[in-house]
C-alpha positions as CSV (number, residue, x, y, z in Angstrom):
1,X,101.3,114.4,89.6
2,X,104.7,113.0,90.7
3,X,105.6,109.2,91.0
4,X,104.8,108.7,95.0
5,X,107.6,106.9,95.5
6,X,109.9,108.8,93.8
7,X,108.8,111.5,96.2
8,X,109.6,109.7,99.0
9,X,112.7,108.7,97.4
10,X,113.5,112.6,97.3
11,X,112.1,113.2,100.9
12,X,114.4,110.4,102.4
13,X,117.2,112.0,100.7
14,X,116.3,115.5,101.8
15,X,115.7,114.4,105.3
16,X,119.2,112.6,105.0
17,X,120.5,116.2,104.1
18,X,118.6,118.2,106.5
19,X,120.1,115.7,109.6
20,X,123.8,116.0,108.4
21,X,123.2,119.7,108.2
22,X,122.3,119.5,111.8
23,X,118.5,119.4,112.0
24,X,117.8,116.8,114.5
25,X,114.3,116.2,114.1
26,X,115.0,115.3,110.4
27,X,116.1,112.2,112.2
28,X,112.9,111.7,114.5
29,X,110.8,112.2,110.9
30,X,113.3,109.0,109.0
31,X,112.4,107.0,111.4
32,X,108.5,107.9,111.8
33,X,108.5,106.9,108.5
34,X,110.5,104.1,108.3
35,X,109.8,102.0,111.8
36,X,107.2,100.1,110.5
37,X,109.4,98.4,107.8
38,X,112.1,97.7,110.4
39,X,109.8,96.2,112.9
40,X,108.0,93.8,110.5
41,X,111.7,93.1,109.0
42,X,113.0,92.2,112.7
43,X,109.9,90.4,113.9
44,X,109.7,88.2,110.6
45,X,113.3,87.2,110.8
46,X,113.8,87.1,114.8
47,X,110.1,85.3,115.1
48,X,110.0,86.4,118.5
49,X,107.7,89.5,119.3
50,X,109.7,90.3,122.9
51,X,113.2,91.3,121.1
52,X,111.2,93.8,118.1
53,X,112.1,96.7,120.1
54,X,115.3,96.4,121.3
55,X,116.6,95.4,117.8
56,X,114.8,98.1,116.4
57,X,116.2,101.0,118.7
58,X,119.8,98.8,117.9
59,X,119.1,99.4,114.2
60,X,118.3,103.3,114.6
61,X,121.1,104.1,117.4
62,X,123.7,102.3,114.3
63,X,122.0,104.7,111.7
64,X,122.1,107.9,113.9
65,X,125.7,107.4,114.0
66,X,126.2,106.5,110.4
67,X,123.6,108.9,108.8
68,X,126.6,111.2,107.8
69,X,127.9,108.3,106.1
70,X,125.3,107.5,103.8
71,X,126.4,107.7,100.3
72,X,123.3,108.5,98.2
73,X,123.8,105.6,95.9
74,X,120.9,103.4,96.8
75,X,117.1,104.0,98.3
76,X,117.7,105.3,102.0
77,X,115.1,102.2,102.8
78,X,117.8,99.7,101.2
79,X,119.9,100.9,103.3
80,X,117.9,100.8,106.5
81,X,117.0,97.0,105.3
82,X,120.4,95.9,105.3
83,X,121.4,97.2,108.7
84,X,118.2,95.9,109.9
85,X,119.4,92.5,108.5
86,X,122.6,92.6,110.1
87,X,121.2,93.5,113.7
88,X,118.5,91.1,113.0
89,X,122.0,88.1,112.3
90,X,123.8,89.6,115.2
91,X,121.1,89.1,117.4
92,X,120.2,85.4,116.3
93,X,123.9,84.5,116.3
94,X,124.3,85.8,120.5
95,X,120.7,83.7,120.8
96,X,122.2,80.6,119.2
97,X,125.4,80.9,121.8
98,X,122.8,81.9,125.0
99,X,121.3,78.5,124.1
100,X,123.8,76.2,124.4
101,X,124.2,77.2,127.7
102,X,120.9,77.6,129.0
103,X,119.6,74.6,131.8
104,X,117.6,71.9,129.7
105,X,114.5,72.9,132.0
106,X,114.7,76.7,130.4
107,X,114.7,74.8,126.4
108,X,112.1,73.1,127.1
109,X,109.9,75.9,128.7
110,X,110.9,77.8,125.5
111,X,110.2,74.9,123.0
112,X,106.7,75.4,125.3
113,X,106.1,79.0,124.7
114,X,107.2,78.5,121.4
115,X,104.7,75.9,120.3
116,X,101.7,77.5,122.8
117,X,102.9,80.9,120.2
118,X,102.3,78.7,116.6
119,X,98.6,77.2,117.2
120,X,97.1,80.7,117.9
121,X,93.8,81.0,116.1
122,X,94.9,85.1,115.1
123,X,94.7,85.1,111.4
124,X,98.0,87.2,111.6
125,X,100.3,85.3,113.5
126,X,99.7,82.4,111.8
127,X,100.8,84.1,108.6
128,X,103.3,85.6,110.2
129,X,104.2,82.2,111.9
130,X,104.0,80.4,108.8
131,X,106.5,83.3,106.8
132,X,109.0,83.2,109.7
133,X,109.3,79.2,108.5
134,X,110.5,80.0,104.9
135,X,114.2,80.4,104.2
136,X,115.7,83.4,104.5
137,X,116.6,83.9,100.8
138,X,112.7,83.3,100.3
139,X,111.1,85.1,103.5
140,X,113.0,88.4,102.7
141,X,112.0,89.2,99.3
142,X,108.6,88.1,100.0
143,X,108.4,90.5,103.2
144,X,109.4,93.4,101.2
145,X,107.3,92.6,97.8
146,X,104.1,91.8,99.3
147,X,104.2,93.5,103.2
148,X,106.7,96.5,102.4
149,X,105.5,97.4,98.6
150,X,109.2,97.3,97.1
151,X,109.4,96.9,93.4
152,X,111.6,94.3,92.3
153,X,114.3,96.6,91.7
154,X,114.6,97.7,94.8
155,X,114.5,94.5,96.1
156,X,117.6,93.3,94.0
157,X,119.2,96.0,94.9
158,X,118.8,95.1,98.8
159,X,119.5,91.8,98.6
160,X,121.8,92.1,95.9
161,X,121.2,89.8,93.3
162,X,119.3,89.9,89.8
163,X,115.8,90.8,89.2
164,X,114.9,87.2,87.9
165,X,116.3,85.7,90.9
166,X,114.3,88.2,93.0
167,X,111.1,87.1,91.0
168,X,111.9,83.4,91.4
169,X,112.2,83.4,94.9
170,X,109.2,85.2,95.3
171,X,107.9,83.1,93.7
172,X,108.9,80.1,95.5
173,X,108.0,81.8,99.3
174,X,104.3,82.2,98.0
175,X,104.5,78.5,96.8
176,X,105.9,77.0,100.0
177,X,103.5,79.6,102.3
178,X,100.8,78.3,100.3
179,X,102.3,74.3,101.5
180,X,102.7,75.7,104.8
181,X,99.2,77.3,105.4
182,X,97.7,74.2,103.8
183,X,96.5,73.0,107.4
184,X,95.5,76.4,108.9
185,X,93.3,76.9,105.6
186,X,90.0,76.2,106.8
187,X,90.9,78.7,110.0
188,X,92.1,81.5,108.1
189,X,89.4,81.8,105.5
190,X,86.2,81.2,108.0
């Protein structure tokens, strides 16, 4: 029986094909089967549920237009995480400028909502909370070893570094998640 990722490696690439050949619904099929990576990527890295889907319909408008570009020398999905990235910076750099000029009354009813969001009692968003706190050199790798299933190698590939260094800061996400879950400890394993 074949390797299944390898067969999804070939299906992404055949999908790819197909779309540039002019079978639209090749397109509708990438991103059935690659949403759920970008929406974790986004929500992990924005930390704000309310902008998932318009950074996500961002990040598949900018590969609908650059499908025909895609160059066959990487994973399709390390491709898809790097423009997911890239929307995910754009969108935190135009937040960063919105709040400088935003009323103090309007920070502080965010820093509210914010807080009210971080002492939920869901299992889940308290991980999820307590991940969006890690670095981003640490949260990335993490998100796409242990919530995505991406070997190592395809992980250094993506963020583009060695596989040691991928290993290491795997390493040191679980160690600081571990630090930061420390207090939620008795909540999450009732």
């Amino acid at each position: 029986m074949p390797d299944p990722q390898i067969l999804q490696l070939d299906d992404d690439f055949t999908l790819v094909k197909r779309f540039v050949d002019g079978h639209e619904s090749a397109f509708n099929q990438l991103v059935s089967r690659h949403k759920d990576m970008v929406r974790s990527i986004i929500y992990v890295t924005v930390n704000h549920s309310d902008y998932i889907d318009d950074i996500a319909q961002d990040v598949f408008v900018k590969i609908y237009k650059n499908l025909k570009h895609f160059r066959y020398e990487s994973q399709f999905s390390t491709w898809v995480y790097r423009i997911t990235i890239n929307k995910c910076k754009d969108h935190l750099r135009k937040m960063k400028i919105r709040r400088v000029f935003l009323p103090i009354s309007d920070t502080f009813e965010q820093a509210d909502k914010s807080y009210n969001h971080s002492e939920t009692s869901n299992t889940k968003e308290v991980v999820r909370n307590a991940i969006s706190k890690l670095p981003e050199k640490l949260k990335i790798p993490l998100l796409l070893k242990d919530i995505e299933g991406f070997s190592y190698q395809e992980i250094a590939d993506s963020v583009q570094c060695e596989i040691g260094t991928v290993k290491s800061r795997i390493f040191r996400a679980r160690e600081k998640l571990k630090t930061i879950l420390e207090p939620y400890k008795s909540e999450i394993f009732k």
